[in-house]
N, C-alpha and C positions, 0 to 999 in steps of 0.2 A: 898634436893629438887633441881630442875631444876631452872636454872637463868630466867632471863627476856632478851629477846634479846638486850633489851638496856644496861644491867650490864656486867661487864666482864667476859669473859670464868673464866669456873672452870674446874677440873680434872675430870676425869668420876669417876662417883660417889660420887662427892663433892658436897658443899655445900654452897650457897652463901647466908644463914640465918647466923649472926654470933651472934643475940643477944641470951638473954637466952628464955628457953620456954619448954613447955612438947616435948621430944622428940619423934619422927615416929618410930615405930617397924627398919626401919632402922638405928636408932641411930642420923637421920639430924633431927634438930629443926626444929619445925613447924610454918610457916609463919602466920604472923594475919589475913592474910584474909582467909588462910585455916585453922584457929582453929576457927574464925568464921561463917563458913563455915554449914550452917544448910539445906537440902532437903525439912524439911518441913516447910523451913520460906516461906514468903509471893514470894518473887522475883521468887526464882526456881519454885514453883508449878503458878503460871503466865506465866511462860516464862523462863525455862531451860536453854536455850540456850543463853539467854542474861545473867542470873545471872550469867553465867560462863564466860563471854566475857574475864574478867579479867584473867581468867586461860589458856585461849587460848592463853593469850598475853605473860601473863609471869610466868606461873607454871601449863602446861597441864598435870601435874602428881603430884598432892599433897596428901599427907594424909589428912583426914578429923577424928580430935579426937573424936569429937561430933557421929560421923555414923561408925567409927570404920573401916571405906574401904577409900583404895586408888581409888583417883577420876580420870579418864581418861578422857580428852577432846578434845584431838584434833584428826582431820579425819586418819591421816596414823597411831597412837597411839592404836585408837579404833579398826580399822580395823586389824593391827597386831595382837591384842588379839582375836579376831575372829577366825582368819586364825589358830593359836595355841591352838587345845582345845584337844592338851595333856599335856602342859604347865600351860594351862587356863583351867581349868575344869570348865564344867559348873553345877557342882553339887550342888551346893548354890541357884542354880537361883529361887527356888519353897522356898527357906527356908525362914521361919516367918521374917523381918528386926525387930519387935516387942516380945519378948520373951512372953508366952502365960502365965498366974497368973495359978494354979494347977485347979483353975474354970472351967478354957475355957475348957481344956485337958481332963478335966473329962466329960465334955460335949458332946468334941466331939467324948471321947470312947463309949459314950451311942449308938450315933448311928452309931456306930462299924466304923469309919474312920480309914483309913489305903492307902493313897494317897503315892505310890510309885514310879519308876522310871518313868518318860516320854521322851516324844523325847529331849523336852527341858533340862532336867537335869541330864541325862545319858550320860557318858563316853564312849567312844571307848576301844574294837572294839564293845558292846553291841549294841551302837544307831548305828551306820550305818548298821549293819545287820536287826536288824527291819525297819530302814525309806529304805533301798531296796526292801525288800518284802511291806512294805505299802504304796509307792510311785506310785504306776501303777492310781487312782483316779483322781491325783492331775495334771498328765500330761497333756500338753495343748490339744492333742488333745480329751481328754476325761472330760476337762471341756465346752466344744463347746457345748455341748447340754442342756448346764443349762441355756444358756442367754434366751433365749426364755422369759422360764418361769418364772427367775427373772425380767425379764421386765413386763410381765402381772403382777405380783405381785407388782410393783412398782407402777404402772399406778391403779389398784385397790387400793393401799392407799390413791395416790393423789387424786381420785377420791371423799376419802371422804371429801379434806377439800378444794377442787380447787376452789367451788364458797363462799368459807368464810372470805376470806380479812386478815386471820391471823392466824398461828398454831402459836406454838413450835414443831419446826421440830423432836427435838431428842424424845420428847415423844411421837408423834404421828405420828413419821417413822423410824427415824433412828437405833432407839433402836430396832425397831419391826424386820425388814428388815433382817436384820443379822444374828438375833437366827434364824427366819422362814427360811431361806438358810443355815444356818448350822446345823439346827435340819434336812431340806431333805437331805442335801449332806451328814448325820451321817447315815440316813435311820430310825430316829425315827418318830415314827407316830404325828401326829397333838394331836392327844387327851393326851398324855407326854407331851407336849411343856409348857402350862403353865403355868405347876409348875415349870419346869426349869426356866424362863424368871424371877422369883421370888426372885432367890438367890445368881445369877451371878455376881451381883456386890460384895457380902458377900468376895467371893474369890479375889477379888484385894486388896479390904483394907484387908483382912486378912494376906497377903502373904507381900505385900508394902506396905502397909498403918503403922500409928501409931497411933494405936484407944487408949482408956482413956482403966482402966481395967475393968469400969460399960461396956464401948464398945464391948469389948472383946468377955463379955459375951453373946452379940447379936448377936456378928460375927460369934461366935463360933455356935451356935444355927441355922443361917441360911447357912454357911458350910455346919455342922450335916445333916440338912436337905434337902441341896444342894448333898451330896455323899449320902444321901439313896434312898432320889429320883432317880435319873441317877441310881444307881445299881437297885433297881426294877426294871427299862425300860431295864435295860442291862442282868437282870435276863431272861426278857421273847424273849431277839432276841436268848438269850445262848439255851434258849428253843426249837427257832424255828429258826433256822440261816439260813432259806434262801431267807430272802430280802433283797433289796435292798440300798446300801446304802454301806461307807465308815466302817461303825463299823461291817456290815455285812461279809466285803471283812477280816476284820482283825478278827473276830471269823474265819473265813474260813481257814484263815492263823495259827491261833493260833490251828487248828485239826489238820493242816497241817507237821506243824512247831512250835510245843509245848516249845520245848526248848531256841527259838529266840522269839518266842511269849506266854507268858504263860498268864495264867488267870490275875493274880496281875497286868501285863501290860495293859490288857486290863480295867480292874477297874478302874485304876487310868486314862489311856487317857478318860476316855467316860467322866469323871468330864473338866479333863484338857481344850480336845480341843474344847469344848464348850465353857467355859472362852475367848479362844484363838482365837478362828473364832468369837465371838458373839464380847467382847468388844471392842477387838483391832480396828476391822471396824467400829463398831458402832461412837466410838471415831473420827476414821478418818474421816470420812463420815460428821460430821458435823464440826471438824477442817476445813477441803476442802473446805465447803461453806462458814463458818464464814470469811475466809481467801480470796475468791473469791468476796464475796459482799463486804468485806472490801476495795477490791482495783476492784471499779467498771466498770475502763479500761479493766482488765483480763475478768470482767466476760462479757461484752459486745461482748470483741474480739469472746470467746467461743459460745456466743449466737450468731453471724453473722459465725461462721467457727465451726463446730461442728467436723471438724478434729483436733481441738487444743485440744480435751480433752484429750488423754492420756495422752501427755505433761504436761498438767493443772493438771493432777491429780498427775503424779509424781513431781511437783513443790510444787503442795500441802502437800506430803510425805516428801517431806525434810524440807518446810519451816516451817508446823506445823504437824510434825506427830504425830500418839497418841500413839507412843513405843517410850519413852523416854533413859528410861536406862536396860543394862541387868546387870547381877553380874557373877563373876568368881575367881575364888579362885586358886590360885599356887599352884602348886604343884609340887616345887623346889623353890630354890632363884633362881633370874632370874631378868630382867632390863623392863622396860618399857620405851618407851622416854630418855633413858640414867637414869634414877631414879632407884635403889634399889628394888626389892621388892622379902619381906624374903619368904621363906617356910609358906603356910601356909596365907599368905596374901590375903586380898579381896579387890578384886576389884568391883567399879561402873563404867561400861563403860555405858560412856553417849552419844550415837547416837546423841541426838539432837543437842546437841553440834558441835559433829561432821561434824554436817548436816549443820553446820554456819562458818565451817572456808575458811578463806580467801585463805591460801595454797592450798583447791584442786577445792573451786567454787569459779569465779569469782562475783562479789558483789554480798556477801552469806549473805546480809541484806536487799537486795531488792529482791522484788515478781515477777519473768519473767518466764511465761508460754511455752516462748520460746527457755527457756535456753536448751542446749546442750545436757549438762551431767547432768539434774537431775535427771536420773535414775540409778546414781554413790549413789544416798543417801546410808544412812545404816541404815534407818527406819524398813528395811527385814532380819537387819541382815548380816552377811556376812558367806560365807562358808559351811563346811559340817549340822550345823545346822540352815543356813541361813529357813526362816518359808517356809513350806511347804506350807502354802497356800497363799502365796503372790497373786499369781494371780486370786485367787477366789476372794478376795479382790480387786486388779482392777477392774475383771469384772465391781461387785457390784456398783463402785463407779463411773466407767463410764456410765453405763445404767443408774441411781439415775441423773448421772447430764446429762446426753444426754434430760431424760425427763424432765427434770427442765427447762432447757432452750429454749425448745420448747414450756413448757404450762405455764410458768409461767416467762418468759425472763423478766418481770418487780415488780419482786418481789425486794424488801431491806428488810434490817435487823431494827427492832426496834430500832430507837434510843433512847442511854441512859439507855440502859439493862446491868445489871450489869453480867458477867459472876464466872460462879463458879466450880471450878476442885474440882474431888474427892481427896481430901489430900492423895500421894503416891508417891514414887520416881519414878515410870517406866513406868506410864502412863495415857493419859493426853486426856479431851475432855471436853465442857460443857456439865452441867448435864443438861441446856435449851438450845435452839437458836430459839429466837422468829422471826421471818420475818412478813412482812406485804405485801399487795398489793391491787388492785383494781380490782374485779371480772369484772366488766363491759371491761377492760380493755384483759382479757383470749383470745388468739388468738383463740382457738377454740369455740369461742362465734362467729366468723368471717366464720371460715371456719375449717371442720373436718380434714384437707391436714395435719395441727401440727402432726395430730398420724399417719401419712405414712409414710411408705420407713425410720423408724429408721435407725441411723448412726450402722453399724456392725462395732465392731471392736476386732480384732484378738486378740486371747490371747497371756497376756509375756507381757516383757518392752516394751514401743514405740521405733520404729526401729529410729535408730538416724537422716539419713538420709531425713525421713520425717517430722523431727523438723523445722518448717523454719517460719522466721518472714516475713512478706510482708512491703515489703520497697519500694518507689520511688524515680526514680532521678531528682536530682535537679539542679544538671549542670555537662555538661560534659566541661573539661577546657584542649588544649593542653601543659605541662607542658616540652616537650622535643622532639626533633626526635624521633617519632614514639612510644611517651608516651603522655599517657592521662590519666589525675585526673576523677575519678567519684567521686562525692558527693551523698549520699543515706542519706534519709529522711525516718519520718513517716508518712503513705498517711494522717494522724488525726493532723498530727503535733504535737507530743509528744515529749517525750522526747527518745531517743533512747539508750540502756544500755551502763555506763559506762565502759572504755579499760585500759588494763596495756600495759608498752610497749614491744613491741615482740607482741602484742594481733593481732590474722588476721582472714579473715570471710573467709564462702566459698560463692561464687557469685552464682547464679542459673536464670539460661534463658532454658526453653525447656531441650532439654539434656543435655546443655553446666553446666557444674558444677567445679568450680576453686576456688582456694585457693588464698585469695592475701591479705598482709600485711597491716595493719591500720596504715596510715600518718597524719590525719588532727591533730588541736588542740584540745588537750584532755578535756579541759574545755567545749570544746562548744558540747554539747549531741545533740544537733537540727542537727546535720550530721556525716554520718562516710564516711571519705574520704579513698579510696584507688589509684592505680596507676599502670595503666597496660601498661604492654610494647607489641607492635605489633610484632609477633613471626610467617612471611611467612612462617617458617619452621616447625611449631609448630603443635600439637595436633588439631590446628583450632579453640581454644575457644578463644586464644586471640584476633586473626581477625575478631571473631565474632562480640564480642564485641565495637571492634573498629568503625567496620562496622556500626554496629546497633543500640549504644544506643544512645539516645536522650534525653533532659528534659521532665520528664513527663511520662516517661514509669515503668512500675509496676514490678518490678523484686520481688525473695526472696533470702534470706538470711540466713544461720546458720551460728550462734558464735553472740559475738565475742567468739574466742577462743583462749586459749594462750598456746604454748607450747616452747618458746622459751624467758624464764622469764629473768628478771636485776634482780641480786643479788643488793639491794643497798646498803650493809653492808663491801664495800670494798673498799678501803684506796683510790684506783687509779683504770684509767680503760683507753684500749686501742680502741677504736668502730673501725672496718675495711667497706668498704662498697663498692663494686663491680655493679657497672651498676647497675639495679632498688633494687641489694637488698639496696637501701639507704633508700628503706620506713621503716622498723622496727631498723633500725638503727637511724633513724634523731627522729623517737619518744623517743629511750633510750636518746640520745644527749639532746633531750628536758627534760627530767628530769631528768635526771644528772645535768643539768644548776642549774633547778630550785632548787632540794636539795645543791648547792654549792659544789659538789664533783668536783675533780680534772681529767680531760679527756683530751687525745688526739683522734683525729678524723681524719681520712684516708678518702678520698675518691677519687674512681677509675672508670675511664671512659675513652671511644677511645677518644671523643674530649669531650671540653664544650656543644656543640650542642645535642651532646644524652646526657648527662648528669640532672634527673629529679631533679626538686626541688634548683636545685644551688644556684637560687640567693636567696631563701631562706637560705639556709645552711648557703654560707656566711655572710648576715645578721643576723643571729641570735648565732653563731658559731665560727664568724673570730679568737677569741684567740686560738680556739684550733683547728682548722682547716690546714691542708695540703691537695690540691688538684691535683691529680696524672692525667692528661690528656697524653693520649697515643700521642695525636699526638702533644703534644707539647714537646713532648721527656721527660716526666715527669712520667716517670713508675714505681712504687711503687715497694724499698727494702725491701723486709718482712722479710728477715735475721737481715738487719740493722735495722730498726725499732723496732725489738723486742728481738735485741739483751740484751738490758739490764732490762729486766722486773722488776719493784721492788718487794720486797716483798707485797704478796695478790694481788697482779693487776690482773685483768680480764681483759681478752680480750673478744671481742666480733665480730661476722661478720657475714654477708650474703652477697652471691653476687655467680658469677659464681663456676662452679664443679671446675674447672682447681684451682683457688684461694685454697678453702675452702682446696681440695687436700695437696695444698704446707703448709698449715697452722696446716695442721693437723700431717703433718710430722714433723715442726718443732716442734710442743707438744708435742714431745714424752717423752722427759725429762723434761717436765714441769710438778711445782705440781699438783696432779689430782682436777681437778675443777676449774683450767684455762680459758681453752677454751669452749667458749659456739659459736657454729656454726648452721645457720640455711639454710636447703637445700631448694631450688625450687622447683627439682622433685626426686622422688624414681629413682634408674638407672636401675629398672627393677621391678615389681609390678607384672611381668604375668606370671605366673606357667607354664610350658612345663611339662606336665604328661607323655613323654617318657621319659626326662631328669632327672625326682625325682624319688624316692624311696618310696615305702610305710614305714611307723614304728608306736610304741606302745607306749604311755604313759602313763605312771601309776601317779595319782594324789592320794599324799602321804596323805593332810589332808583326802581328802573322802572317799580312799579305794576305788576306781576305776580307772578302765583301759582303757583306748579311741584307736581305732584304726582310726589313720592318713593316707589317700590311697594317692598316688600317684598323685590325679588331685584335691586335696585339701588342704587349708592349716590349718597351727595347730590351728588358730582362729577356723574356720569356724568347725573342727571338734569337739574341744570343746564348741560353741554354740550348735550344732545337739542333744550334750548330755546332757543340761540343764543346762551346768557350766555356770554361770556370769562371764563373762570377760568384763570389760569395753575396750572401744577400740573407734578408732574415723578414721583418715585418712587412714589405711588400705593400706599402701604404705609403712611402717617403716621410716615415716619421724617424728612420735609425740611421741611416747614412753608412749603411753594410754596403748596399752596392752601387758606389759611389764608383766610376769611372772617369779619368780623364780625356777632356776632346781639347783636340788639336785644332779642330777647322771646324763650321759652320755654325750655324744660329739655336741657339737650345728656348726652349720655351720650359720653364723650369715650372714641375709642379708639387714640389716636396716642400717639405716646412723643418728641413735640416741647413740650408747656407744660407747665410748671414747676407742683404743686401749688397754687401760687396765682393763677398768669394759670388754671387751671380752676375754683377757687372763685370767680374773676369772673365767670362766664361771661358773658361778650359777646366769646369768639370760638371758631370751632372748626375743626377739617381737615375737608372738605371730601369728602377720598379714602374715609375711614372713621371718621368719627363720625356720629352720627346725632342724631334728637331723643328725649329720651325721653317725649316725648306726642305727640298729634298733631298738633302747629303749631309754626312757627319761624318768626323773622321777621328776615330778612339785612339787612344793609346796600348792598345790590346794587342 
């Protein structure tokens, strides 16, 4: 097993369990709270993601004897297994977790079941030559013409219960919703639908579930009659194949293309992705609300700004989504997390989990519709079979809550309703969600305007960009020559999201959009302070703002965001800090303080006069403080200062190019993960399309090939073609969209890897490096 970050290093593939115990297919004894460790006790199927809290902290990779699979938790653990699914097969993923008694099986030979390969449980190269040829559907631009009519579909259910004062939503929408959109988007007819709508839940507990063996025999019965149904309906489109519809396009293909698509494939998806479009939404869809009315600041913000709902609804996918876990099986010995795992081993990777850790969201325990990167979840999956219909699924749940909050903006949830999950590892919703309201109270009892000019919104993740929380200022304070503190508030007076240090926002006024590090005190959430320097020379956002802001003015904001983390697991630490970068510097110094680690502290300025923050510094600082003023002839040794580095000391700095430059030179010979440096600005961000080259990359997990032109970069080319690349500053200063390559020559233009992660080259940014021949070959 894996340590706990608080116990001491062990050797890779050690073991820091030393008592006795049933040993893991790896030969490491197994910890109590992972022999403990049960899916279908009370805590996991409640809340997944917290009954694993423990594993994220100190065993993201344990065996579970009870479930017979290694359990995966944490975000870059899960996500690796993704990326590897010829490592991690996902052949297991449809396989019973429940062994069937000879009853069910005979059962469900009666009515001739024979559920074979799908997208989901097929190996390469098999699945990605089918999801190429069946993928043309699912593209954004050819789901734009279903919003329409899932909105009138929407608006007709509300209709039946708008002046009633009280449903259950899942039974008298949410559940409906979803088959009726994926029974048209299959192209089967209304008059099929349902008997399908009947049995679809049979298929989860039969597959995840752990039913009794009397259960079984019910399961297996409504399966039975779940795959004979579907095959009649699929008997008569094989009859007449030319309608409409997603299963019509894949009979088309399977005349076409018999041997990438043969009949058996199609048999079995026509059960599958009914399951797979009906539950999963269905689940989410009232996760979203249950999770929105709970925290009735979120859902008010959405009811006054109807553009926070993509946001809202990917905050709702991470924080409660209803794909819990998937399963994958080895296929070699191979490591996880630094953990063992033999030929032959299964794995539980738990998304939700994933979806809560602290290493890749910032406070991944609180509900913020305005977080960043929650469209980073891995509720979708990641990679070559990350789900195909992810964004059908947006649609769905944004239209659902656009009209929600236009006709029913004062609805809440019944207090004191007890909630109930279907018992199952993989995924997760109530089977009720009662809500209440006041009909007299329906905005369009006022006025018919509620049902006009609906919010349109574009298919695919929410563009980052357009994340932004509305903040005002609360004071603007001069802190220095030609610096000035703003203080940002919530216009409601809340509480504003918790920061790490290193954590910095981007500003937003009109065009003006800037990056600038979080200084205040981190205790106090009622403000996030930062500190901009006046730059005549500059791009003009910072004079702008000089200029212009005032108390009282409404700006927004994205982040906080952190890409320039404190390691606080190191013996000693050097902070360097150059003219204003002292703001993400004087936040690490502050909690360096306060955990009692041992620090020196540099800081560098022409005189005291420009120097921000000082006599704060000093007051709070002085033992470990040196103050380097240029014009006191006090100019900072970086040779000497760091000549003697102890073992494990970090350094750390931001501050001018010139500095970071000499600092980066002296690291050459330093152990690598040293120096942590944080730059201002990219030293070039702008493509010259005479100046680059076109080239190819072939993206090794998916089997595809991207062509990169000349007046684009490798970001920009890999979104066009549907790849998920997470990414954020788009300047090579964050190291979000960092990919790994396998094969050819990178010309790296980011100022995120350390001289030596670039003489490896197997990885690069994404936003702006390039290749320098013409082939690259990703890990994608």
């Amino acid at each position: 097993m894996t340590s706990a970050p608080t116990q001491p290093a062990v050797e890779a593939g050690g073991c820091p369990f030393h008592h006795a115990g049933e040993p893991a297919p790896n030969g490491c004894p197994v910890s109590p709270r992972a022999a403990a460790f049960d899916p279908f006790d009370r805590p996991y199927q409640l809340d997944p993601a917290e009954a694993l809290r423990w594993s994220r902290e100190q065993e993201p990779v344990f065996y579970s004897p009870r479930l017979g699979y290694w359990v995966v938790s944490r975000f870059d653990d899960v996500k690796a297994v993704f990326r590897d699914n010829h490592t991690f097969s996902p052949s297991i993923a449809l396989e019973k977790l429940t062994p069937a008694p000879p009853e069910a099986t005979r059962i469900l030979e009666s009515y001739g079941y024979a559920m074979r390969r799908t997208m989901v449980n097929e190996d390469e190269p098999d699945h990605m030559e089918r999801r190429r040829l069946l993928m043309e559907a699912f593209l954004p631009e050819n789901l734009e013409k279903h919003e329409v009519w899932v909105r009138e579909l929407v608006r007709d259910y509300m209709d039946r219960f708008i002046d009633k004062g009280r449903a259950d939503l899942v039974a008298e929408m949410f559940r409906e919703i979803p088959m009726a959109v994926a029974l048209r988007f299959l192209g089967v007819p209304e008059e099929d639908a349902q008997e399908l709508r009947k049995f679809s839940v049979a298929h989860t507990l039969n597959t995840w579930g752990r039913p009794s063996p009397e259960q079984q025999l019910q399961v297996a019965e409504d399966v039975g009659r779940f795959w004979k149904t579907a095959q009649g309906i699929l008997d008569r489109m094989l009859a007449e194949p030319t309608g409409e519809g997603w299963m019509y396009d894949s009979i088309r293909m399977h005349e076409a293309h018999p041997d990438i698509v043969p009949e058996s494939y199609l048999r079995s998806m026509m059960m599958a992705i009914l399951v797979a479009a009906h539950e999963t939404t269905a689940f989410a869809t009232a996760n979203a609300f249950r999770t929105l009315l709970s925290n009735r600041d979120a859902w008010n913000d959405v009811c006054e700004n109807t553009a926070l709902i993509p946001s809202a609804i990917e905050e709702c996918l991470r924080a409660a989504g209803s794909v819990v876990a998937w399963r994958r099986i080895a296929t070699d010995d191979t490591e996880v997390g630094g953990v063992k795992i033999p030929k032959g081993g299964k794995l539980l990777i738990v998304q939700a989990s994933a979806n809560r850790d602290p290493s890749h969201f910032e406070n991944p325990d609180e509900f913020d519709i305005c977080r960043h990167n929650a469209a980073e979840h891995l509720t979708f999956g990641y990679g070559a079979h990350q789900c195909m219909g992810k964004n059908i699924a947006r649609m769905e749940m944004r239209v659902i809550l656009d009209e929600f909050v236009r006709r029913l903006p004062h609805m809440q949830l019944v207090e004191d309703q007890a909630f109930e999950y279907l018992p199952n590892t993989s995924f997760r919703g109530p089977t009720s969600l009662w809500v209440e309201w006041e009909p007299a109270q329906n905005p369009e009892r006022r006025t018919h305007s509620v049902l006009e000019n609906p919010t349109h919104f574009p298919i695919g993740a929410p563009v980052k960009d357009e994340i932004l929380r509305r903040v005002v200022v609360k004071e603007v304070a001069r802190e220095a020559e030609a610096v000035i503190r703003i203080d940002l508030a919530d216009p409601h007076g809340r509480e504003l999201p918790d920061w790490s240090p290193g954590s910095h926002i981007e500003l937003v006024s009109g065009e003006w959009r800037r990056y600038y590090s979080l200084c205040g005190a981190r205790g106090d959430r009622s403000r996030l302070s930062i500190a901009i320097l006046r730059e005549p020379e500059g791009r003009g956002g910072s004079v702008h703002f000089h200029d212009t802001l005032k108390p009282g003015d409404v700006l927004h904001i994205a982040g906080p965001k952190n890409h320039f983390h404190l390691d606080a697991s190191a013996p000693r630490y050097t902070l360097i800090a150059g003219g204003i970068g002292i703001t993400p510097i004087l936040a690490m110094a502050d909690r360096l303080k306060a955990l009692g680690k041992p620090y020196a502290l540099h800081y560098c300025g022409a005189g005291r006069r420009t120097m921000a923050f000082l006599d704060r510094v000093e007051r709070d600082h002085s033992m470990a403080l040196t103050v380097h003023a240029g014009d006191e002839g006090c100019r900072l040794d970086l040779p000497g200062v760091l000549a003697d580095l102890s073992e494990g000391e970090q350094v750390y700095s931001c501050g001018p190019e010139r500095m970071l430059e000499a600092l980066e030179a002296l690291a050459v010979d330093w152990p690598e993960g040293t120096l942590h440096i944080e730059h201002f600005t990219a030293r070039s961000s702008i493509l010259d399309p005479e100046n680059e080259h076109a080239f190819e990359v072939v993206l090794a997990d998916s089997d595809l090939t991207v062509q990169v032109g000349n007046d684009q970069t490798l970001l920009e080319a890999l979104t066009a073609a549907g790849v998920d690349v997470p990414s954020d500053c788009c300047e090579g200063l964050c190291g979000t969209c960092e990919v790994a390559v396998t094969e050819g020559g990178i010309d790296h233009r980011d100022l995120v890897l350390s001289r030596a992660e670039r003489d490896a080259h197997d990885r690069m940014m994404a936003c702006c490096s390039r290749a320098k021949g013409k082939r690259l070959v990703l890990a994608l």
